[in-house]
Structure formats: structure tokens, C-alpha cells
C-alpha positions as CSV (number, residue, x, y, z in Angstrom):
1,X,19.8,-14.8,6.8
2,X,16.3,-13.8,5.6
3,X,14.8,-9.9,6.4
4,X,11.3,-8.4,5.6
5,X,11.3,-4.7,5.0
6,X,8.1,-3.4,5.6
7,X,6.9,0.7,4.7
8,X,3.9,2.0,6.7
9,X,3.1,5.5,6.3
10,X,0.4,5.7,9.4
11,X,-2.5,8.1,10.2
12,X,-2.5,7.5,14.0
13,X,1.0,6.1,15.4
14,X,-0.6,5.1,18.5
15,X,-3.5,2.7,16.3
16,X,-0.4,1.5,14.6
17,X,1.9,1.0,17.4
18,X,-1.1,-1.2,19.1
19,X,-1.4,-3.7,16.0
20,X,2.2,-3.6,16.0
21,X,2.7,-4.7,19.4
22,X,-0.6,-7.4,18.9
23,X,1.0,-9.0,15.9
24,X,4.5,-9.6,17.9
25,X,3.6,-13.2,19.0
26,X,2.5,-14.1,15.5
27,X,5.6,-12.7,14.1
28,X,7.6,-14.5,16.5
29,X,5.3,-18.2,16.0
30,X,6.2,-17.8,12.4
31,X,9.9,-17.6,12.1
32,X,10.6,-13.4,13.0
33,X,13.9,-13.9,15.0
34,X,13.4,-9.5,16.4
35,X,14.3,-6.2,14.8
36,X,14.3,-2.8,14.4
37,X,11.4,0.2,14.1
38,X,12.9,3.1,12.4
39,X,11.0,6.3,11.4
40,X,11.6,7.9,8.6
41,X,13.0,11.7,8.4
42,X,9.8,12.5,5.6
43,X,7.4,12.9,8.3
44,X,6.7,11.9,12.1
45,X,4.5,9.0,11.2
46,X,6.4,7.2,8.6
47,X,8.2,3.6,9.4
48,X,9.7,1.1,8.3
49,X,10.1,-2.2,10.3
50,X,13.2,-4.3,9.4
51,X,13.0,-7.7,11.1
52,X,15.5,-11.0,10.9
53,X,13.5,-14.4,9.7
54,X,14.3,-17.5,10.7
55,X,14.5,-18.8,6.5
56,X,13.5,-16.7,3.4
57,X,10.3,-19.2,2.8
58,X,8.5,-18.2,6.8
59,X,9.8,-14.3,5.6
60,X,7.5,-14.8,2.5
61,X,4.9,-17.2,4.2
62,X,4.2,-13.9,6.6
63,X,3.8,-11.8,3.9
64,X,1.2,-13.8,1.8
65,X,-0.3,-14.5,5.0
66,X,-4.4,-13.0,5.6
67,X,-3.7,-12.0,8.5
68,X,-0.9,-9.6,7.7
69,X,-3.1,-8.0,5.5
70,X,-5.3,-7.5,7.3
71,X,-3.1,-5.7,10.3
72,X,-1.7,-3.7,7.2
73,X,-5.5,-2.5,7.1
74,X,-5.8,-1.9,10.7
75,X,-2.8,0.5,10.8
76,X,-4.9,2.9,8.8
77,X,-1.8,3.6,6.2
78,X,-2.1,7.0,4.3
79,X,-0.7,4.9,1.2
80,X,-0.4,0.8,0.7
81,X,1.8,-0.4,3.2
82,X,4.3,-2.8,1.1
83,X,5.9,-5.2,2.8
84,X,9.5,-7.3,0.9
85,X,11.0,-10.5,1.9
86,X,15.0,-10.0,1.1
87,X,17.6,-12.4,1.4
88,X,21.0,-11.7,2.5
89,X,23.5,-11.8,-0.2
90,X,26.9,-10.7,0.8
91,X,28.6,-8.2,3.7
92,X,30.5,-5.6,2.5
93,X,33.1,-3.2,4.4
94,X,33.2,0.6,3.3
């Protein structure tokens, strides 16, 4: 299984929540199999969206991709939103 990770520290959640939702059907078209949006406890408009890929190359494919660039712009980041494919390596129990 293949992942992205993705960090956006936003300005505006609504602006981000609106290129979020736009981008969906591009995620989808390109191999993004769902996931999760989790903020995180540093500060009300800090996220991370973890999503499942269909294979680790369409996970890295969406990254180099212009146009997810250029919706990192759009969300109007306070810092550089960076964005990781990650491949799955092993489950572990605790």
C-alpha cells in the first residue's frame, strides 16, 4: 500500500477546505483510494491529509504533478505545505 502525507498550515480554513474539496475528483482520477483530514493540536488551522494510493508511482506522480502545486498555492499556507509519498513497510502490534 502506498500513502501521501501532506502538512498545510492554512490562513483561511474555509479557502483551504474549498480547494480541498475541488481537488477530490483529481485525487481520485489519479490513483487516491480516500483518507483521512486530521488537525493538528498546534493550532486550529493546521492539517495534515493522510490519503491511501492506488501504487507508490500515481502517490508520487500527484505530488510532482503542476496542478498540485498550484492548489498548495491556493490554500494560502502560512509556511510551504510539503507533501511525502510513503510506502508501507510492515504492521506492527504494540
Amino acid at each position: 500500500m502506498a500513502y501521501v502525507l501532506i502538512h498545510h498550515n492554512v490562513i483561511d480554513y474555509d479557502k483551504f477546505r474549498s480547494v480541498f474539496d475541488f481537488d477530490a475528483a483529481r485525487r481520485k482520477r489519479l490513483g487516491c483510494q480516500g483518507g483521512r483530514l486530521l488537525r493538528s493540536t498546534i493550532g486550529p488551522n493546521d492539517f495534515f491529509a493522510f490519503f491511501e494510493w492506488d501504487t507508490l508511482e500515481n502517490a508520487r506522480r500527484f505530488i510532482a504533478e503542476y496542478e498540485t502545486r498550484e492548489a498548495f498555492e491556493w490554500v494560502h499556507s502560512v509556511e510551504e505545505v510539503r507533501a511525502f509519498a510513503l510506502e508501507d513497510v510492515e504492521s506492527v502490534d504494540f
